[in-house]
C-alpha angles and dihedrals in degrees: 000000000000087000092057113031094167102061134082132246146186126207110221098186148024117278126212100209085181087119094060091075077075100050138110085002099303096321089100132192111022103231115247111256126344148227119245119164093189078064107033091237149322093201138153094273092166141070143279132188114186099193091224089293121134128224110223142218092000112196133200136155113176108137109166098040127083136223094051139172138063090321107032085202126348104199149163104015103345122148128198120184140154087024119149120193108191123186092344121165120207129186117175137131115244127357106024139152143156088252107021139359096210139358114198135175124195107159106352130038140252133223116187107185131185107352129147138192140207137176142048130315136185134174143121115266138358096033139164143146092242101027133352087225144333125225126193114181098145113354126048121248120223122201109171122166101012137157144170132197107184149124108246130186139167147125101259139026098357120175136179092223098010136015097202133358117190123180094198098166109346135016139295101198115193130188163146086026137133135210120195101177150150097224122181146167106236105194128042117275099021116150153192088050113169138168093238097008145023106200135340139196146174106178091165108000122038134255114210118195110184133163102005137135137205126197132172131049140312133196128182139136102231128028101002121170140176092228104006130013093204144341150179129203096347132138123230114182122177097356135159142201117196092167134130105230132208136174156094117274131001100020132159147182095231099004133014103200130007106194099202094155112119104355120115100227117030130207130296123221114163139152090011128123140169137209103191131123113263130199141172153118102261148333084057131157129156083240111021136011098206141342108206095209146141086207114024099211106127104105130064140170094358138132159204143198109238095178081060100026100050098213124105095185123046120162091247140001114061122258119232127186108252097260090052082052089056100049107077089217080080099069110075126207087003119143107233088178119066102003110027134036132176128213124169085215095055125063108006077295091294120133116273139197122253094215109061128048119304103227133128125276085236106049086044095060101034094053095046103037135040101198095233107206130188114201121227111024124211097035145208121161101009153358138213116206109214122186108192086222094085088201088066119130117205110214101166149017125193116179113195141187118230092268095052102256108157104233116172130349128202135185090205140070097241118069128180103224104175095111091070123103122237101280150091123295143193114229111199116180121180110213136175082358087307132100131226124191138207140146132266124211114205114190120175 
């Protein structure tokens, strides 16, 4: 496909990608089309149908390139549906996500349908478990029926589904999508950290968000967010976070940090709640950790739950008791008709949309992620790896350094570490044939 990135292909069967771990010296698979501004771009302009087959056990370790996934860049009219990524592990720089790395217009549009990932990425900036970011100057992006199920993990703009969208010209429209991630910051002082996305913009285009979900944990120091880390002038329209949160300063249940100051229209938030723990040291709401703005309007007709969320106050958004967020009298303007339902048997009795899979909170999240846990951390001497799934069988450890130098490996949960320097590591561990990912602080 590299050679012709203008035609248009079908998969007719199931691919093991297994080999490419092998591959390039260890680099692996050589992502498909690219993204060179000197040269405007050389990237994936034509069409693939994946014919509802799914491409297995991905591997890529580029760390210090950018634009990297599946698809490296998917530009000017290409289209992508019926694609399944399963267990794929993904290293790159900026600009990196299980699909794609990144997804730009610039005269024609693009319509990605019905794709799904799966698997673990890391990078720096720019990072997300669908698509590192998505970019509309002169031609509008699609994403329907999406989802991601992924650990993610990077300094800046991190998503569960995106890293950043920017609608710099024309639109970058998203729905009907899910994210069910384990999202965090890995260095000190990271920031715009968010269960479906890191940060958005649309300075001089738009970015619509409607009819998405987000559900799984997200960690980061500045501007975390159960939905969205920050954001400034985007729509999100009957969204929901379903997210465990967890930082320092401007966090938020649903969003971390709305900028509204100068801009001439600010941000829309409306019939959108979350349910999630929240925790922080300031600039902390159940909805939202701070609006900068000179008028805070942008959020309507939206809610959180202040018994889960443990949080009573939040700059935006208006906190109900469990059982109001269970009655659907509470949600005012909402249309129970074609977009939300509410079932006491579905979804631990919280609205849900139409439009995206009924299950529990509980068994989503059970049957997708196994919360993957290092004590103590930091470490010095030793370290104890802890999945919450109790049945979990550990096969394999591998212990890295940033630049994805393989340091030390281990077949048991407890690992001496007190040969490691003072730093930041990367902790893979390959369990039930699949691989989680988090990272390891060493201080000595």
């Amino acid at each position: 496909m590299s050679d012709e990135l203008d035609a248009h292909y079908m998969l007719m069967n199931d691919i093991d990608a297994l080999e490419t771990k092998d591959w390039n010296e260890g680099k692996g698979f050589d992502p498909i089309g690219d993204y060179d501004r000197e040269i405007d771009s050389i990237g994936f302009m034509g069409g693939l149908n994946g014919n509802g087959h799914t491409i297995n056990e991905l591997f890529i370790n580029r760390v210090t390139e950018n634009n990297v996934g599946l698809f490296g860049c998917i530009y000017e009219d290409g289209n992508v549906r019926d694609v399944f990524l399963n267990n794929a592990n993904i290293k790159g720089a900026v600009s990196v996500g299980l699909f794609a790395g990144t997804i730009r217009t610039k005269f024609a549009d693009i319509w990605i349908e019905n794709c799904h990932s799966e698997g673990t990425v890391e990078g720096a900036a720019r990072i997300g478990g669908f698509c590192g970011e998505t970019y509309a100057f002169l031609g509008e992006i699609v994403i329907n029926n999406c989802s991601s199920i992924a650990n993610v993990s990077g300094n800046n703009a991190v998503g569960g589904f995106s890293g950043k969208n920017d609608g710099n010209g024309d639109s970058v429209n998203i729905r009907f999508c899910s994210s069910n991630c384990v999202v965090f910051g890995v260095d000190p002082g990271q920031k715009s950290i968010g269960g479906f996305s890191g940060y958005d913009q649309a300075a001089f285009g738009e970015v619509n968000i409607q009819q998405c979900i987000s559900t799984g944990s997200v960690k980061g120091d500045d501007r975390a967010g159960g939905f969205i880390g920050s954001c400034l002038r985007i729509t999100y329209i009957n969204c929901a976070s379903l997210c465990s949160v967890e930082g320092i300063g401007h966090i938020g249940g649903f969003v971390g940090k709305i900028v509204a100051i100068n801009v001439p229209f600010p941000s829309l938030l409306m019939n959108c709640y979350s349910i999630g723990s929240v925790k922080g040291s300031f600039n902390v709401g159940g909805f939202c950790g701070i609006i900068e703005a000179d008028e805070k309007d942008d959020i309507k007709y939206s809610y959180f739950d202040n018994e889960t969320s443990g949080k009573e106050i939040s700059d935006g958004g208006t906190g109900k008791t469990t059982a109001q967020m269970k009655t659907r009298s509470t949600f005012e303007t909402w249309d129970f008709d074609n977009i939300w339902d509410i079932d006491p048997e579905i979804n631990n009795g919280y609205p849900f949309l139409r439009c995206l899979p009924t299950v529990s909170v509980d068994e989503l999240i059970s049957s997708q992620i196994k919360k993957l846990e290092i004590y103590p951390n930091p470490a010095r001497d030793q370290i104890q790896i802890v999945f919450e799934e109790e049945s979990a069988i550990i096969s394999l450890v591998e212990i890295s350094d940033l630049s994805g130098r393989l340091i030390l490996t281990s077949k048991t949960d407890r690992i001496d570490v007190s040969l490691l320097s003072s730093g930041i590591y990367w902790v893979s561990v390959e369990s039930d044939g699949e691989i989680y990912s988090t990272k390891l602080i060493v201080e000595k």
